[in-house]
C-alpha positions in Angstrom: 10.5 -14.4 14.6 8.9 -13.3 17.5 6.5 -10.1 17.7 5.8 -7.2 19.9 2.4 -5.6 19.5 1.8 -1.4 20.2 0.2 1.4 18.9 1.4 5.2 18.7 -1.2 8.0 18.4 0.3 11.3 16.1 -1.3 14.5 15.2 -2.4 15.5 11.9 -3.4 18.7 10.8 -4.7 18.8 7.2 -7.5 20.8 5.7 -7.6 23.0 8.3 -8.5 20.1 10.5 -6.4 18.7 13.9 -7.2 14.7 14.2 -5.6 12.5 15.9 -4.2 9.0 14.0 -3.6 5.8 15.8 -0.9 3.7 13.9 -0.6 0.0 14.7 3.0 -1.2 15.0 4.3 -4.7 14.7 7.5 -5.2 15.6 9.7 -7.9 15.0 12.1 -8.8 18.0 15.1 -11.2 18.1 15.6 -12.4 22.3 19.2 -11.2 23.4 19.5 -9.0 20.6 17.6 -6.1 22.1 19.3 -3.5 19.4 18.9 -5.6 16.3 17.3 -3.3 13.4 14.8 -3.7 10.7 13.5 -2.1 7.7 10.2 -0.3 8.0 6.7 -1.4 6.0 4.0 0.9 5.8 0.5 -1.2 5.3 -2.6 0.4 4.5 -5.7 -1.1 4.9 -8.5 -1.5 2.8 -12.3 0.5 3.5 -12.7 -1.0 7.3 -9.2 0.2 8.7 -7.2 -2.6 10.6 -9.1 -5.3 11.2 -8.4 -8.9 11.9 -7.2 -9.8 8.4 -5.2 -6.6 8.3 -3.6 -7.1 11.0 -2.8 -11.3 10.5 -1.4 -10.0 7.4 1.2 -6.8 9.0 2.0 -10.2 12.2 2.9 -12.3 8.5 5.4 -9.6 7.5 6.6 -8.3 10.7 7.5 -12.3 11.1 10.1 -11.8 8.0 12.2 -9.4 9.9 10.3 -5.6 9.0 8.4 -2.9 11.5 5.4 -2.8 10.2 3.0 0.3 11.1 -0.3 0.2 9.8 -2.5 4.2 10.2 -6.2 4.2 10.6 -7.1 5.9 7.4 -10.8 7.4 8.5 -9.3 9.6 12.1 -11.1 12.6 10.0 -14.0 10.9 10.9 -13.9 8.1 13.5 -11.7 6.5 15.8 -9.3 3.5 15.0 -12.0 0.8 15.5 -12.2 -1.7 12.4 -15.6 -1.5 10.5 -17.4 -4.2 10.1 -17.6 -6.7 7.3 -21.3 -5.8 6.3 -23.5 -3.4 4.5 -23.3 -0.7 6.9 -19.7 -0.7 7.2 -19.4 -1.0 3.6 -21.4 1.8 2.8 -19.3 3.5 6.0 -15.9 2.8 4.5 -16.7 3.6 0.7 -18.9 7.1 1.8 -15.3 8.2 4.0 -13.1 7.0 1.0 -14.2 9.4 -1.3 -14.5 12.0 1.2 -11.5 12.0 2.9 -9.1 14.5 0.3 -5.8 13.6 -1.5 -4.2 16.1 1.0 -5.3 14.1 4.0 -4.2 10.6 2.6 -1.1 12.3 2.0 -0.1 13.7 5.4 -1.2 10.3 6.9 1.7 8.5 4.8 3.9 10.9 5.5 3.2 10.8 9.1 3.5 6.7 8.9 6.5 6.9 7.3 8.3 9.8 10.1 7.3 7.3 12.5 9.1 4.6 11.2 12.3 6.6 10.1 11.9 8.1 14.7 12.9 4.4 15.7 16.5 4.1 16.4 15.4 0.2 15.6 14.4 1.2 12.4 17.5 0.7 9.3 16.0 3.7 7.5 14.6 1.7 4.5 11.3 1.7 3.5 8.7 -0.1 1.7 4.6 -0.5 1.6 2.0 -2.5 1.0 -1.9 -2.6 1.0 -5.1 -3.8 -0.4 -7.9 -2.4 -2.5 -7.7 1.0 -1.0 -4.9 0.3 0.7 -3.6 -1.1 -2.8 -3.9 2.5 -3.9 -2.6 4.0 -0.8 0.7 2.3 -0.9 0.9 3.4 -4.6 0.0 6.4 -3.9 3.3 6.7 -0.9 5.5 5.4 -3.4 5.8 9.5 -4.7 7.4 10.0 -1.3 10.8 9.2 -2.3 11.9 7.8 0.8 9.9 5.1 0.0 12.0 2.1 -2.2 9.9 -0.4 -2.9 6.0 -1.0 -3.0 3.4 -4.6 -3.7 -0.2 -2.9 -4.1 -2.8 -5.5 -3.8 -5.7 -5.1 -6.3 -5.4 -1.3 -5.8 -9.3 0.5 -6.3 -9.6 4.0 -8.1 -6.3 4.4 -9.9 -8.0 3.7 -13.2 -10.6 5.8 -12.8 -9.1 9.0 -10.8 -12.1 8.6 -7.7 -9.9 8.5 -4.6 -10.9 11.3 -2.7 -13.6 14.2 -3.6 -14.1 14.0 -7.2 -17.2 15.1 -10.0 -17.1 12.2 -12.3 -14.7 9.0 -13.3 -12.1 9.9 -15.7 -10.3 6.7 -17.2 -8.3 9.0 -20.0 -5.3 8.0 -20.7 -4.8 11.9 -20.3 -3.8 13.6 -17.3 -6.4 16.5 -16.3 -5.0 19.9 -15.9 -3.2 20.5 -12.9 -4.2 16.9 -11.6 -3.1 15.4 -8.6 -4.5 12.1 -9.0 -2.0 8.9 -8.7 -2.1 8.0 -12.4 -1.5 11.3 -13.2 1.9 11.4 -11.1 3.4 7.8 -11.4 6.5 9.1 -12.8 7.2 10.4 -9.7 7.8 7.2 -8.4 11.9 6.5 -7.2 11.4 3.0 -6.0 10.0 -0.4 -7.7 6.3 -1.1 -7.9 4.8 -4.6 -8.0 1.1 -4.6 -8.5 -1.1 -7.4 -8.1 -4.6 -8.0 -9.3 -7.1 -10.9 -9.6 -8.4 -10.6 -13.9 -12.1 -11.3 -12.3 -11.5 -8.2 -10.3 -15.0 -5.9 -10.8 -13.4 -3.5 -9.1 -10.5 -3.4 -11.7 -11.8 -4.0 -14.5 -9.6 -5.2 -18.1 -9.1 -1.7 -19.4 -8.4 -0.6 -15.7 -5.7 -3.1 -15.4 -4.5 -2.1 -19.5 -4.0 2.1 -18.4 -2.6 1.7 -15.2 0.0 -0.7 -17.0 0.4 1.7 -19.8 0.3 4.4 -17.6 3.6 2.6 -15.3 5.4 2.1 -18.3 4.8 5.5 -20.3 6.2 6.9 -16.7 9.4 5.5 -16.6 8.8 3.5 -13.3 10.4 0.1 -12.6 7.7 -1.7 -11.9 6.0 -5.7 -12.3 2.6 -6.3 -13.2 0.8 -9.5 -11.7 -2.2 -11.2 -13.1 -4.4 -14.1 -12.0 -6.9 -16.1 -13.9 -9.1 -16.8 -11.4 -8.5 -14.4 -8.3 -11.3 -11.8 -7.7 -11.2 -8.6 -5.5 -10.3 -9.2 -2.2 -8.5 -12.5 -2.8 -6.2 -12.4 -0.4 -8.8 -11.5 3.0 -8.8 -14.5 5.2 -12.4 -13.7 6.5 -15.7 -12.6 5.5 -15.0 -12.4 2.1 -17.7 -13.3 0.1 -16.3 -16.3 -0.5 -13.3 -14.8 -2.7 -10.3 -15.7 -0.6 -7.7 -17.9 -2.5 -5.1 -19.2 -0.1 -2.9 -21.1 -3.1 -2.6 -17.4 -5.2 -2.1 -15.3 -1.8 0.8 -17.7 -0.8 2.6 -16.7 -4.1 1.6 -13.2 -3.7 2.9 -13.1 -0.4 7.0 -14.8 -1.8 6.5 -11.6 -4.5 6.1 -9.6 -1.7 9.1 -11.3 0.1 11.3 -11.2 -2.9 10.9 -7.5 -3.5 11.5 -6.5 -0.2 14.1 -9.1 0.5 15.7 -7.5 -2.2 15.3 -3.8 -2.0 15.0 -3.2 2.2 17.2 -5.9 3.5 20.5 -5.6 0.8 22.4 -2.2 0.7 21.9 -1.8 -3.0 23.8 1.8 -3.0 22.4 4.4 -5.5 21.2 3.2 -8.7 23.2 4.5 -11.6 20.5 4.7 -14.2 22.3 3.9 -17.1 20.4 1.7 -19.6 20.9 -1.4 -19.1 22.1 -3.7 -22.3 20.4 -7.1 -22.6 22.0 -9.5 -24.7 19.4 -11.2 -27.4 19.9 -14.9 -27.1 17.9 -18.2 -27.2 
């Protein structure tokens, strides 16, 4: 499927603060079939906003059939421009991350999502994806009940509750009072989760991976829950990546990706009943 390229600046106003965010659309387009319609993805990036692998991987879905619009997470602080795969930018990236407040990271996927939902090419359905912060991010959405169906990519800071301004870690399986961190509100969650990590993941570590699982399934969510022996963080970045990439695992990442959204976005399921559902115990 062929692909039109754009970009939309919106206004935010969070914190007291007016910013302006540039979201990267890539559209899918069918020749002769100028009001054909698609469902919408939302991708969020990981620490050095959309860069090349970024966006190779919104052309990969928007090549499936799906409008993919991809925000510029740091327009607090920055413009749109990608950092760069180094120390500086690393430092850059991580510094803003934790900077940047819940509030703001919620507006901008809120903003994303309006976007998607203005185009009159748009089928009203929903999903989102990301990696390592963008992991997170696209969890994070899922509490925006328009939002049906979400594959987070090795998804930083769930575990330990330090998106945005924080004192300290905190990998309780006990919500703080009054918190607002993802963990914490999972059961908010409408749509189905997949989440996908590498088990040499530093990032992630085993007991991360073990309370975000519990956590998903003490919520209620419908979720999946993805493992790979050998992937590390960052698997699935085709450049610059230390070395990490893993093209054989982020192929079958990328048809669990397909699958779900296939599935959710692309069928009119109707409304789900939510009665238990009896499975029959046979060999």
């Amino acid at each position: 499927m062929l692909i039109k390229e754009s970009h939309v600046d919106v206004q935010t106003a969070v914190d007291g603060k007016e910013t302006s965010m540039r979201i990267f659309v890539f559209h899918p387009t069918i020749p002769q079939y100028p009001n054909a319609r698609f469902p919408g993805i939302v991708l969020f990036s990981e620490i050095y906003q959309v860069t090349g692998p970024v966006a190779r991987f919104a052309r990969q879905i928007a090549g499936q059939g799906y409008i993919v619009a991809a925000p510029s997470s740091y327009h607090d602080f920055t413009g749109p421009e990608a950092l760069a795969y180094d120390v500086p930018g690393t430092d850059q990236g991580n510094e803003w991350k934790i900077k940047k407040t819940l509030q703001s990271y919620d507006v901008d996927s809120y903003k994303a999502v309006d976007h998607l939902l203005s185009l009159p090419t748009c089928t009203g359905l929903i999903g989102t994806t990301g990696m390592c912060l963008g992991g997170h991010l696209a969890l994070r959405a899922s509490l925006d009940p328009r939002i049906s169906a979400c594959v987070a990519y090795f998804a930083t800071d769930v575990h330990s509750r330090t998106l945005g301004p924080y004192t300290e870690a905190n990998t309780s399986a006990q919500a703080p009072p009054d918190s607002n961190h993802t963990i914490d509100k999972l059961g908010e969650i409408k749509g189905e989760v997949a989440m996908i990590f590498g088990i040499k993941d530093t990032h992630v570590p085993d007991a991360g991976r073990d309370l975000i699982r519990h956590k998903l399934r003490e919520s209620g969510a419908v979720f999946s829950f993805h493992e790979f022996a050998w992937a590390q963080h960052a698997f699935i970045r085709d450049e610059l990546s230390k070395g990490r990439y893993d093209p054989a695992i982020t192929k079958i990442c990328f048809e669990v990706l397909l699958e779900m959204f296939g599935r959710i976005l692309k069928t009119d399921l109707g409304a789900r009943d939510g009665r238990p559902e009896k499975i029959e115990h046979v060999c």
